[in-house]
PDBQT receptor file of N, H, CA, C and O in Angstrom, charges set to zero:
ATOM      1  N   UNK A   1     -14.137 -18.989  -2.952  1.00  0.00    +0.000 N 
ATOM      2  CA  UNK A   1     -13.772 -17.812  -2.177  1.00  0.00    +0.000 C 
ATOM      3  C   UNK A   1     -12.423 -17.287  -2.639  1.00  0.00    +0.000 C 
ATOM      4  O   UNK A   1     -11.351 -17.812  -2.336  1.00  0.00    +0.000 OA
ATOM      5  N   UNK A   2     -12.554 -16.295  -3.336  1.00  0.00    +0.000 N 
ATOM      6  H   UNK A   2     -13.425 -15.869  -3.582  1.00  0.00    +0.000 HD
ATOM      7  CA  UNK A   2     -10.444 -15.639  -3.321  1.00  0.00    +0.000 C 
ATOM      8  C   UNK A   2     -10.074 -14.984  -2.064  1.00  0.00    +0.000 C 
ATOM      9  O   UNK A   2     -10.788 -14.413  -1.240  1.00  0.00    +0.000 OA
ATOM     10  N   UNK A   3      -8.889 -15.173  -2.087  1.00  0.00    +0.000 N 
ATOM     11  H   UNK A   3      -8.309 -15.637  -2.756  1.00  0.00    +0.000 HD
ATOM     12  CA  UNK A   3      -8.432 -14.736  -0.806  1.00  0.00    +0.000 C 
ATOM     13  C   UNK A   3      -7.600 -13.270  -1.022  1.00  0.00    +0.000 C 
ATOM     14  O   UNK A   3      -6.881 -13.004  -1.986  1.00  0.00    +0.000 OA
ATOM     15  N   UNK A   4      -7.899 -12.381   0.153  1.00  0.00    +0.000 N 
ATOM     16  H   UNK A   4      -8.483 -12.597   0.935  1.00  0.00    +0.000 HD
ATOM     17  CA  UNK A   4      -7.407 -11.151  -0.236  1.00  0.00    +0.000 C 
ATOM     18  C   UNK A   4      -5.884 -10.872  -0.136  1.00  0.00    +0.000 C 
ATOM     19  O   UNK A   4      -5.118 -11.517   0.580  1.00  0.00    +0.000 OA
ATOM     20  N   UNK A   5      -5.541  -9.852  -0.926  1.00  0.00    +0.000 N 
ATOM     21  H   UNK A   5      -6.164  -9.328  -1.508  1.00  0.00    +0.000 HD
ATOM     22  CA  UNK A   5      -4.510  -9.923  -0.895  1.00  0.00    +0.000 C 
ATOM     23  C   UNK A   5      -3.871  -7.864  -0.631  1.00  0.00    +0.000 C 
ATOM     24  O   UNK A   5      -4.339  -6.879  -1.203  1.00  0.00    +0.000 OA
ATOM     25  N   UNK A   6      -2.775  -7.906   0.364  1.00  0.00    +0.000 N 
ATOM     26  H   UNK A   6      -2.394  -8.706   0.829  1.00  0.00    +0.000 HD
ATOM     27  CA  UNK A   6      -2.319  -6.761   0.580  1.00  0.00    +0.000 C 
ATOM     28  C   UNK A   6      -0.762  -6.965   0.683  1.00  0.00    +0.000 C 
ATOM     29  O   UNK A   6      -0.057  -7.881   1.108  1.00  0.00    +0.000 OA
ATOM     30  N   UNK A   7      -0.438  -5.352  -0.058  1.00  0.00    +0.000 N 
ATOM     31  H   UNK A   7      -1.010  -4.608  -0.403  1.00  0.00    +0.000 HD
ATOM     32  CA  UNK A   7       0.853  -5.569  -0.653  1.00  0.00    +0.000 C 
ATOM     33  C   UNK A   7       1.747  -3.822   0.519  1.00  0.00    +0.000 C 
ATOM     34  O   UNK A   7       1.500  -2.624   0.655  1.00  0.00    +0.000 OA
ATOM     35  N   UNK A   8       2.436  -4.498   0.868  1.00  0.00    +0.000 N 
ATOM     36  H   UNK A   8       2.637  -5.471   0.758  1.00  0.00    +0.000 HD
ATOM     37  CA  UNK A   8       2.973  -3.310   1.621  1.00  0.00    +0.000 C 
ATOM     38  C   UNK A   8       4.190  -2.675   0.940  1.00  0.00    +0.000 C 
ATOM     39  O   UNK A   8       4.687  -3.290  -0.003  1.00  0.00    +0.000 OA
ATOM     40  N   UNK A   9       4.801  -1.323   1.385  1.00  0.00    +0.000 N 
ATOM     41  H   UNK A   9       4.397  -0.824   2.151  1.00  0.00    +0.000 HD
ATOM     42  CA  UNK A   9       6.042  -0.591   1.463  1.00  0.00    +0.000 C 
ATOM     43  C   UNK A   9       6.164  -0.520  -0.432  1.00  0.00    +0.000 C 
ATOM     44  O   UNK A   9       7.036  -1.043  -1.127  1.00  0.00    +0.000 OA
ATOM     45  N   UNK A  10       5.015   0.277  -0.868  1.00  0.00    +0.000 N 
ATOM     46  H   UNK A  10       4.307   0.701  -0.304  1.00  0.00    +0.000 HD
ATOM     47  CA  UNK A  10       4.059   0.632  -1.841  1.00  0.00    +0.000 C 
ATOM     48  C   UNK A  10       5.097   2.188  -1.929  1.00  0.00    +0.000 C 
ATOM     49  O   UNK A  10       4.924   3.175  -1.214  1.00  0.00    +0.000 OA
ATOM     50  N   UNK A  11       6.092   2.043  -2.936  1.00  0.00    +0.000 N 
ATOM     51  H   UNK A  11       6.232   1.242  -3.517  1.00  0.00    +0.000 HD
ATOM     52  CA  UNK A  11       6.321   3.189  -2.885  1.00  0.00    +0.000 C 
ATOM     53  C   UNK A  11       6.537   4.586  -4.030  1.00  0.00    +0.000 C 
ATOM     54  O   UNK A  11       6.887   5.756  -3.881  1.00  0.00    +0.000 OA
ATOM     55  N   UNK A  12       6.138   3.771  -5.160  1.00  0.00    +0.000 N 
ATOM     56  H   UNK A  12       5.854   2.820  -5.281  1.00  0.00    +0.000 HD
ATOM     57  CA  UNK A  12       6.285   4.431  -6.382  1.00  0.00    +0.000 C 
ATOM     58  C   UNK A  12       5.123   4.023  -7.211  1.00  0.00    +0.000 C 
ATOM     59  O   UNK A  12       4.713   2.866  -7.108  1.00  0.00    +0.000 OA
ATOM     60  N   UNK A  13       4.519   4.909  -8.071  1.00  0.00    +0.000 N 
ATOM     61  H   UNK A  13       4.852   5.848  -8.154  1.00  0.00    +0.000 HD
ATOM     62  CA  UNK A  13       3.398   4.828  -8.537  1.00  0.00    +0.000 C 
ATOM     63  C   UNK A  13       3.558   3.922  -9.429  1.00  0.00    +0.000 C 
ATOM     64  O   UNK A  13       2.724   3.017  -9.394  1.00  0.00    +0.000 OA
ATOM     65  N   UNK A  14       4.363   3.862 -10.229  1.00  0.00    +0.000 N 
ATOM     66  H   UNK A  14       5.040   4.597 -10.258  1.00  0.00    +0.000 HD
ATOM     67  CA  UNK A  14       5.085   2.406 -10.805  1.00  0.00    +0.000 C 
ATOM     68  C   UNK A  14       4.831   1.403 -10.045  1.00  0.00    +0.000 C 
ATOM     69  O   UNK A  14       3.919   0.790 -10.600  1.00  0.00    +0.000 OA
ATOM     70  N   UNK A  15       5.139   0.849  -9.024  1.00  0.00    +0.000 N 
ATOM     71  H   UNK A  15       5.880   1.347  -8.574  1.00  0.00    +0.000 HD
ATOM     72  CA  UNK A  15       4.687   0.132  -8.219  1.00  0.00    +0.000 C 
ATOM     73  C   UNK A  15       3.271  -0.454  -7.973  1.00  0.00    +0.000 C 
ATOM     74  O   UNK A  15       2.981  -1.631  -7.760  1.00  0.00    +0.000 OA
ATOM     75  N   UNK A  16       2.305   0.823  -8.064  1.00  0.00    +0.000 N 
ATOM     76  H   UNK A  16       2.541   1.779  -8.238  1.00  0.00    +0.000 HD
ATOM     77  CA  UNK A  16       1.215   0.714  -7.058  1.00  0.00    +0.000 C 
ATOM     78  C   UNK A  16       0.497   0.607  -8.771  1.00  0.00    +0.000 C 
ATOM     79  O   UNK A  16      -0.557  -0.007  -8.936  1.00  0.00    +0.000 OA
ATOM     80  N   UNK A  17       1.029   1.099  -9.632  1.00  0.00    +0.000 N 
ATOM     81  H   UNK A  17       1.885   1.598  -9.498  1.00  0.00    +0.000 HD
ATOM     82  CA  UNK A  17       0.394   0.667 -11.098  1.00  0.00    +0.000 C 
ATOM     83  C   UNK A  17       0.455  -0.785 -11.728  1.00  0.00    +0.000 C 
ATOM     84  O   UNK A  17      -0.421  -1.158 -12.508  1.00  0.00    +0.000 OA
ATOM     85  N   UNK A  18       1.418  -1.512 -11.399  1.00  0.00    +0.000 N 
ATOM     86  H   UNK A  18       2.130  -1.209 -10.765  1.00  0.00    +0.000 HD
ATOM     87  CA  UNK A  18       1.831  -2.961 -11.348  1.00  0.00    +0.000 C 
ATOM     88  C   UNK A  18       0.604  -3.752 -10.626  1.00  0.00    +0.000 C 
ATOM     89  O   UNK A  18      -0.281  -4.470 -11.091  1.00  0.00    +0.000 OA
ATOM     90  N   UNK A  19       0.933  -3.301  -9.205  1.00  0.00    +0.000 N 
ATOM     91  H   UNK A  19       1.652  -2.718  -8.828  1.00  0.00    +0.000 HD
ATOM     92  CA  UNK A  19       0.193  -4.174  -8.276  1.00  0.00    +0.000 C 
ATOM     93  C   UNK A  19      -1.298  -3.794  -8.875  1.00  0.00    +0.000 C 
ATOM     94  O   UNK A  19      -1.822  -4.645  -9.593  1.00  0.00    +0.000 OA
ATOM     95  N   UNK A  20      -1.682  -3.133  -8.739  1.00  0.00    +0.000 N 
ATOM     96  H   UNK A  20      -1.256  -2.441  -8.155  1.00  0.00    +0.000 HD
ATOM     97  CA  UNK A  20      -3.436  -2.858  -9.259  1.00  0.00    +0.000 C 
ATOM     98  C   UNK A  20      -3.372  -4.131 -10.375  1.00  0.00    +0.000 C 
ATOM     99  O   UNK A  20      -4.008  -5.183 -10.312  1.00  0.00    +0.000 OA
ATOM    100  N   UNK A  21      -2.391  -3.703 -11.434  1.00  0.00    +0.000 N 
ATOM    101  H   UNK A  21      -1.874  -2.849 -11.485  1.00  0.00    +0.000 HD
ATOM    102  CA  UNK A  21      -3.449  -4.869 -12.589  1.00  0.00    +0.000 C 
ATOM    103  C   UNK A  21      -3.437  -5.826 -12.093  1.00  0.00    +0.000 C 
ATOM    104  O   UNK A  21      -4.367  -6.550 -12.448  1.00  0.00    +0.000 OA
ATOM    105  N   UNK A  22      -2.458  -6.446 -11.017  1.00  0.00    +0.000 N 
ATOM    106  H   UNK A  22      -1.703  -5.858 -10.729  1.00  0.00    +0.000 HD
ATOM    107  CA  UNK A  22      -2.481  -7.538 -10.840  1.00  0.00    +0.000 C 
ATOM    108  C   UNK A  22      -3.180  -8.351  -9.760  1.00  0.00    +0.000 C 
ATOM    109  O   UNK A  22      -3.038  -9.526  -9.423  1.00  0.00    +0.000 OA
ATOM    110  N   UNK A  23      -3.958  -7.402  -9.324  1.00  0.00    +0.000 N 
ATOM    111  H   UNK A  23      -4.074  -6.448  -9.598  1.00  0.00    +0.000 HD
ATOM    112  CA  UNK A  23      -4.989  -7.509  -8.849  1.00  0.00    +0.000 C 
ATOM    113  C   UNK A  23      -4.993  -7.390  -7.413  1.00  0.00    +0.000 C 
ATOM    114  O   UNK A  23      -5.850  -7.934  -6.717  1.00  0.00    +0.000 OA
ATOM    115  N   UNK A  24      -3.935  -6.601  -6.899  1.00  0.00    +0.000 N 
ATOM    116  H   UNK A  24      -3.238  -6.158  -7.464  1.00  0.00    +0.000 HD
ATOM    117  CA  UNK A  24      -3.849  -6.869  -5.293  1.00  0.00    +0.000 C 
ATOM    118  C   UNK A  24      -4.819  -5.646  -4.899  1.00  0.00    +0.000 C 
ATOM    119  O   UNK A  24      -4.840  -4.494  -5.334  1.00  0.00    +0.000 OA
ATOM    120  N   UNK A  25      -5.912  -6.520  -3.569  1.00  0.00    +0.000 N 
ATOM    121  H   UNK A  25      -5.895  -7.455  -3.216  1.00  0.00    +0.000 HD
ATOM    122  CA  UNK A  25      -7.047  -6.403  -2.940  1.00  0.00    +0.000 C 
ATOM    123  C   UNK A  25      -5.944  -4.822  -2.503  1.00  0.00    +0.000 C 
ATOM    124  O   UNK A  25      -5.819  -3.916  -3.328  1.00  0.00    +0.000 OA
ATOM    125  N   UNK A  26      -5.370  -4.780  -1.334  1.00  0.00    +0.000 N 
ATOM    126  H   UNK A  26      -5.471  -5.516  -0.664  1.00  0.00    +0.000 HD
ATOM    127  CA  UNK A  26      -4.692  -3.730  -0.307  1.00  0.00    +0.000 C 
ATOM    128  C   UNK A  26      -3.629  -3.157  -0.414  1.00  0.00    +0.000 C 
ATOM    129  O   UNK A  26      -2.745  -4.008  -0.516  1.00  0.00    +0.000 OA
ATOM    130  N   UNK A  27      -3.138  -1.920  -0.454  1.00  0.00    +0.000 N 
ATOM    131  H   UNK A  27      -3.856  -1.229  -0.372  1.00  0.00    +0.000 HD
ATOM    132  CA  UNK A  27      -1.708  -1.360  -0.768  1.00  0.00    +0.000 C 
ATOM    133  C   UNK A  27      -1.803  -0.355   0.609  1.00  0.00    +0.000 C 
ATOM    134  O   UNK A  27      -2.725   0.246   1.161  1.00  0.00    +0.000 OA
ATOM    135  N   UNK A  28      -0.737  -0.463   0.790  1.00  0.00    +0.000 N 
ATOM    136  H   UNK A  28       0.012  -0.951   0.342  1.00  0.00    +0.000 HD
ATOM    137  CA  UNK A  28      -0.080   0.378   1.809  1.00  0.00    +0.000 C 
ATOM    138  C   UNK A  28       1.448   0.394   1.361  1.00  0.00    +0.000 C 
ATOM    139  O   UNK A  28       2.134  -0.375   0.688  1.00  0.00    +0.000 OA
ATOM    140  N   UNK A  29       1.714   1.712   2.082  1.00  0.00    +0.000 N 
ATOM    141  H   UNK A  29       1.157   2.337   2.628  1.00  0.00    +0.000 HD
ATOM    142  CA  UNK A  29       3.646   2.482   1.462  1.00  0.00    +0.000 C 
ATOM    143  C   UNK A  29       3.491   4.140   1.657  1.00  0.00    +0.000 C 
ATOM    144  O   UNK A  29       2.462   4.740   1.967  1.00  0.00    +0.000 OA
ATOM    145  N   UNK A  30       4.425   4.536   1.465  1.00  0.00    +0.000 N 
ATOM    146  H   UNK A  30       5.261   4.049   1.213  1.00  0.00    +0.000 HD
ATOM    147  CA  UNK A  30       4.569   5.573   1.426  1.00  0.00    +0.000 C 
ATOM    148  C   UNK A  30       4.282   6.469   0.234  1.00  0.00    +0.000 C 
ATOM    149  O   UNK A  30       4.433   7.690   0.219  1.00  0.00    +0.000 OA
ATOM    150  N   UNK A  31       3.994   5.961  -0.429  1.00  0.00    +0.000 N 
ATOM    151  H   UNK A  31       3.871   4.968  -0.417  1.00  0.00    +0.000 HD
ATOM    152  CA  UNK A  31       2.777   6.490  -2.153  1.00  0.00    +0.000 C 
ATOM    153  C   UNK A  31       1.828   6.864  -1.422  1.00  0.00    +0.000 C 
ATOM    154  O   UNK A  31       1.348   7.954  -1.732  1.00  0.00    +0.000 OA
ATOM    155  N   UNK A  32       1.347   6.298  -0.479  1.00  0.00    +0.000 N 
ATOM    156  H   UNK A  32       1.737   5.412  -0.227  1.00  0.00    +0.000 HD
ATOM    157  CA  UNK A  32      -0.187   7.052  -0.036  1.00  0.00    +0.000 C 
ATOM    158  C   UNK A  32      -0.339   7.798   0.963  1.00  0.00    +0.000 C 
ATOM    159  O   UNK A  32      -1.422   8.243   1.342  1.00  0.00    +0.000 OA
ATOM    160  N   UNK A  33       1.284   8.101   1.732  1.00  0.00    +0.000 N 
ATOM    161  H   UNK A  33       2.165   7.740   1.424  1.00  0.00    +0.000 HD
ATOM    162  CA  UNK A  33       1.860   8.752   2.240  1.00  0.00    +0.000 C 
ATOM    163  C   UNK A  33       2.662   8.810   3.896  1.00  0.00    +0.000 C 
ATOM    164  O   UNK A  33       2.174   8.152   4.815  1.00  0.00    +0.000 OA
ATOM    165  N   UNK A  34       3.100   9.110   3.970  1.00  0.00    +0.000 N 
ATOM    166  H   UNK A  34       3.496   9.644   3.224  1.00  0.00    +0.000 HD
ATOM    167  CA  UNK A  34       4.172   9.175   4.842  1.00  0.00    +0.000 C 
ATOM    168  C   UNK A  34       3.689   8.863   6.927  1.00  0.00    +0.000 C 
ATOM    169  O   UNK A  34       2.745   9.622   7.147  1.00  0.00    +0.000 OA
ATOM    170  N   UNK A  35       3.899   8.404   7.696  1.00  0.00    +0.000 N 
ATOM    171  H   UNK A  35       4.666   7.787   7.517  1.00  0.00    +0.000 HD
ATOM    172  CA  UNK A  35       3.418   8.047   9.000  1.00  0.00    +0.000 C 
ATOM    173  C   UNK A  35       3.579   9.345   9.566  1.00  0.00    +0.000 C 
ATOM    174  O   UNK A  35       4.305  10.337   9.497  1.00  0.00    +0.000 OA
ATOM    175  N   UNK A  36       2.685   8.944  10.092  1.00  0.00    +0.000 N 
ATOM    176  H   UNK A  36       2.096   8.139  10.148  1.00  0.00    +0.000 HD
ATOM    177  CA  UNK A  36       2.395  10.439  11.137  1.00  0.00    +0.000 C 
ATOM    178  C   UNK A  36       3.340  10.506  12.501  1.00  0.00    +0.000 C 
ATOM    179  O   UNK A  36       3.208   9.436  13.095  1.00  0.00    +0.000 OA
ATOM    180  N   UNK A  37       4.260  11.409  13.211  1.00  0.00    +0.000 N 
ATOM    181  H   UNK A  37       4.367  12.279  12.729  1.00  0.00    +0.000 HD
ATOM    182  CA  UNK A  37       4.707  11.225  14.587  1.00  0.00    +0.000 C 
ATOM    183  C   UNK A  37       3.584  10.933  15.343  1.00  0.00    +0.000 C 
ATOM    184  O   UNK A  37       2.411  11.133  15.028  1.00  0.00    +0.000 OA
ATOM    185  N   UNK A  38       4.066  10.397  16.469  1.00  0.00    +0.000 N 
ATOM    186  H   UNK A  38       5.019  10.235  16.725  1.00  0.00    +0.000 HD
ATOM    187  CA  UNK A  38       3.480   9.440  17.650  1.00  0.00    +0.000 C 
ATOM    188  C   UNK A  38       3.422  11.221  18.932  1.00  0.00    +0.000 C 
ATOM    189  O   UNK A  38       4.254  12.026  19.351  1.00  0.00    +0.000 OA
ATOM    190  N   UNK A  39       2.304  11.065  19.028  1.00  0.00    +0.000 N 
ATOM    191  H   UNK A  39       1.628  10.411  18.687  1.00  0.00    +0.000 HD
ATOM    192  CA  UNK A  39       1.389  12.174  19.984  1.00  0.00    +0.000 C 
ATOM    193  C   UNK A  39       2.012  11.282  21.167  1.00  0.00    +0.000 C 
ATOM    194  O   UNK A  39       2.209  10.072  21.281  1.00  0.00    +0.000 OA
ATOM    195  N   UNK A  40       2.296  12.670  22.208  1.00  0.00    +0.000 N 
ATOM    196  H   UNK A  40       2.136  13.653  22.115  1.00  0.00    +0.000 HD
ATOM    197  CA  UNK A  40       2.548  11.937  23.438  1.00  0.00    +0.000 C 
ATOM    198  C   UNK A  40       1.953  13.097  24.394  1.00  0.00    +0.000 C 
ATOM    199  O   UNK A  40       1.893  14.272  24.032  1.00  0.00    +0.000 OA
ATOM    200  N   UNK A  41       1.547  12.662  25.580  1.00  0.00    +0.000 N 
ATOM    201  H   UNK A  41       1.596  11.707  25.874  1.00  0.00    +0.000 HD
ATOM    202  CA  UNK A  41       0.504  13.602  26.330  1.00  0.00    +0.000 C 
ATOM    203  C   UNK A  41       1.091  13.820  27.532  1.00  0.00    +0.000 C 
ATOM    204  O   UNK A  41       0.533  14.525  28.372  1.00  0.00    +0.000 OA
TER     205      UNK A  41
């Protein structure tokens, strides 16, 4: 079984070009873009 792997605070495509070859399963950062404000009702 491999175990998955996720790589956070992903922020330069440099970065997210690294992590790919190296095989990481999950990326999250701000490369894939920025958090949304918090809705309030």
């Amino acid at each position: 079984k491999k175990i998955k792997v996720l790589a956070e605070m992903v922020e330069k495509e440099e970065e997210y070009k690294v992590l790919k070859e190296l095989g990481v399963d999950y990326l999250q950062g701000y490369f894939f873009g920025r958090p949304s404000p918090t809705l309030l009702n």
